[in-house]
N, C-alpha and C positions, 0 to 999 in steps of 0.2 A: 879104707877110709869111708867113715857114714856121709854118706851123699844128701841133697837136697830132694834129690827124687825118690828114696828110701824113706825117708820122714814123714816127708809133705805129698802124700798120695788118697787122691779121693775117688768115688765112685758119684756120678749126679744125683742125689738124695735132698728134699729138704724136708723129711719126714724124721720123725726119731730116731731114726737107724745113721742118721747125718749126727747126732748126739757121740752116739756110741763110737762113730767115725771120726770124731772132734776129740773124743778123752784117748783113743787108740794112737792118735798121731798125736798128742801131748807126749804118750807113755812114751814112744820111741823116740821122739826128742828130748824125753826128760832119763833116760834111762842110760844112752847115750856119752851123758857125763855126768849123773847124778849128783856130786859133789858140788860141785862147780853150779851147775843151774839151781842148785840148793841156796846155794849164796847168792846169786843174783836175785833170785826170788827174796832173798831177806833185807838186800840192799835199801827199796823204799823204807823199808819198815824201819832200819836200823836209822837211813836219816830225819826220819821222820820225829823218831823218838828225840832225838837229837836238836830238833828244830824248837819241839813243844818244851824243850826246856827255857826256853827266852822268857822272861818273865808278860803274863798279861795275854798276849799278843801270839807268843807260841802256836799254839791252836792252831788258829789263822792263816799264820804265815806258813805251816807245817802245810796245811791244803792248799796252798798256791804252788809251792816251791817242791813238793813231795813229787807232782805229777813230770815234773823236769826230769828229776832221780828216775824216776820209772821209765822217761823216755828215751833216757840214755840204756839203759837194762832192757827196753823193747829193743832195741836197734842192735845191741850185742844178740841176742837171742835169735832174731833175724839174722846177721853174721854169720851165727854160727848152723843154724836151718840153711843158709845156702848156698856158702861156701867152706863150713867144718872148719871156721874160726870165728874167736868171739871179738875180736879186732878193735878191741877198745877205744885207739883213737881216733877209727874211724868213725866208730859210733856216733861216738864224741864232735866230730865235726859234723854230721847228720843234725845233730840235736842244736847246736850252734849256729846251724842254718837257718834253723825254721823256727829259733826260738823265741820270738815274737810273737809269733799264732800259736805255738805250742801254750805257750805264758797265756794267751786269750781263750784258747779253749781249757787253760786249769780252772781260770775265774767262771768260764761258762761251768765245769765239772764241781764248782765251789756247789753249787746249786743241790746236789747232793747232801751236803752238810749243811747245807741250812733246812733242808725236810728235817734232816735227824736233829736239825733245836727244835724246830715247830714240834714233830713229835714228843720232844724231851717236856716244851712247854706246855702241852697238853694231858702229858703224863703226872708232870711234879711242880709245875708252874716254871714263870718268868726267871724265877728267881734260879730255879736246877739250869733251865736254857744257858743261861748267864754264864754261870758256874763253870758248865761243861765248856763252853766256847770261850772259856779265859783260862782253863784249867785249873779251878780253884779246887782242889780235892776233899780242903776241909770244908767246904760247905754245899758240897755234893750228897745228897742223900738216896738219888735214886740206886735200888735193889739192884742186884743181878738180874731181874725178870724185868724189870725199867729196861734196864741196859740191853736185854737181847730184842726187845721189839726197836728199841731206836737203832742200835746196828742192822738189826733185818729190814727197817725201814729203809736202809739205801741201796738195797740191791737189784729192783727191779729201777729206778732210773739209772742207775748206775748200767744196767745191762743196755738200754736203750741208748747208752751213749758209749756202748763198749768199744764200737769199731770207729771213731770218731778221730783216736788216738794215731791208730797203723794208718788209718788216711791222710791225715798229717804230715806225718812223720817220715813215713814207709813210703809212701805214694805221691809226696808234695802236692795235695790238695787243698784247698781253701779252706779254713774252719766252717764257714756258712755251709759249704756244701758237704764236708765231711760229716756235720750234724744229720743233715739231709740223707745222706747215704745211709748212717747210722742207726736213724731211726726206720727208715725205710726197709733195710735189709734187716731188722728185726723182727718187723712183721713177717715179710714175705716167708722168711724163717724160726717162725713162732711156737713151731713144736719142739725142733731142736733146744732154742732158747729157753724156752719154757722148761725144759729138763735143768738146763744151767741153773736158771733163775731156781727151781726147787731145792737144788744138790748145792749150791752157796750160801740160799739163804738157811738152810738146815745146817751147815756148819758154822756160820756166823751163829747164826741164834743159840748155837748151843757156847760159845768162845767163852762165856763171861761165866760159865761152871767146869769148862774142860779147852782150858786157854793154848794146852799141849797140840789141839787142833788148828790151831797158827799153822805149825809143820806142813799139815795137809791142804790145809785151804791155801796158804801163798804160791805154790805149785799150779793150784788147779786153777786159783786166779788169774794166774799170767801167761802161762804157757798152753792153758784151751782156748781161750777166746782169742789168742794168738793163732793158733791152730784153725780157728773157726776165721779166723780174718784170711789167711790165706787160702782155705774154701772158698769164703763167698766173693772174696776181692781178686786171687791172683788166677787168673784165668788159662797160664801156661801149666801150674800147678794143678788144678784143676783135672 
């Protein structure tokens, strides 16, 4: 049976070489049960899609309620990293516990998608902003070259607030403070991050000519900076 201490194993680095240590413990966790962590990776996606169908409003309430779906898929993933089950109901009551602050740090992670209208509005006007944040598709006209700076616009605060989540959640910590550790332990870990923040936003940016890169980037979304959360946070791991 794959153990927690087989997965989840690091060396003290917070140089690039903690990068290469962050994608290496993703692979053996993600290799693992391939299948399976395939589909949890796709989980947000799938509700998300699901969400933006609501007419107007979709959008919106897709970025409040997406990051719920995800925290439930964090807490499985964790399961299954440390006791070699994905224990769904568990999860599930994880998520249920904390899902007040979790619901407050989505509204705080909205913050995210509102850079990418500012950029949208800066790109193609008020009127694309509008568009995209209501889903109006017929009267969207920004390019695929539009579209990959506004996706790669959210991925560096988006990493600043990467560990915000597993402190939450994982840790039952405060939101306030969870923000606080999150952007803190980014810095301190800015070379490592900074590899992240390059190898995401060069797969985003390319999404909107070669969308088949979904496959590889949802993987590498949730299962490294998962892997990077229990480096810099879980200290028996460690």
């Amino acid at each position: 049976m794959t153990t927690a201490a087989s997965l989840i194993e690091f060396r003290p680095h917070t140089d690039v070489r903690t990068f290469f240590q962050w994608m290496a413990c993703a692979w053996r966790l993600f290799r693992s049960t391939p299948l399976r962590l395939m589909g949890l990776a796709l989980l947000p996606v799938m509700a998300e899609v699901i969400m933006q169908l609501i007419p107007v409003a979709g959008i919106v309430v897709s970025k409040v309620l997406t990051p719920l779906v995800f925290a439930w898929v964090l807490a499985m993933v964790d399961s299954k990293a440390r006791i070699d089950a994905f224990a769904p109901g568990l999860a599930g009551g994880r998520v249920g516990r904390r899902w007040v602050r979790l619901l407050a740090l989505a509204l705080v992670m909205l913050s995210v998608f509102l850079l990418q209208l500012l950029i949208s509005a800066l790109i193609g006007g008020w009127d694309q902003a509008l568009a995209l944040a209501t889903g109006d598709m017929a009267a969207l006209r920004l390019s695929r070259g539009d579209m990959a700076w506004i996706l790669a616009s959210g991925v560096l605060p988006g990493a600043l607030l990467m560990f915000a989540m597993p402190r939450v959640l994982l840790d039952d910590t405060g939101v306030e403070q969870a923000l606080r550790d999150s952007i803190q332990q980014s810095g301190i870990h800015w070379r490592p991050m900074l590899c992240l923040m390059v190898l995401s936003a060069g797969m985003v940016f390319a999404l909107p000519w070669a969308p088949w890169l979904l496959l590889l980037f949802l993987p590498v979304a949730l299962y490294v900076p998962y892997a990077a959360y229990r480096h810099v946070f879980d200290r028996a791991a460690a």
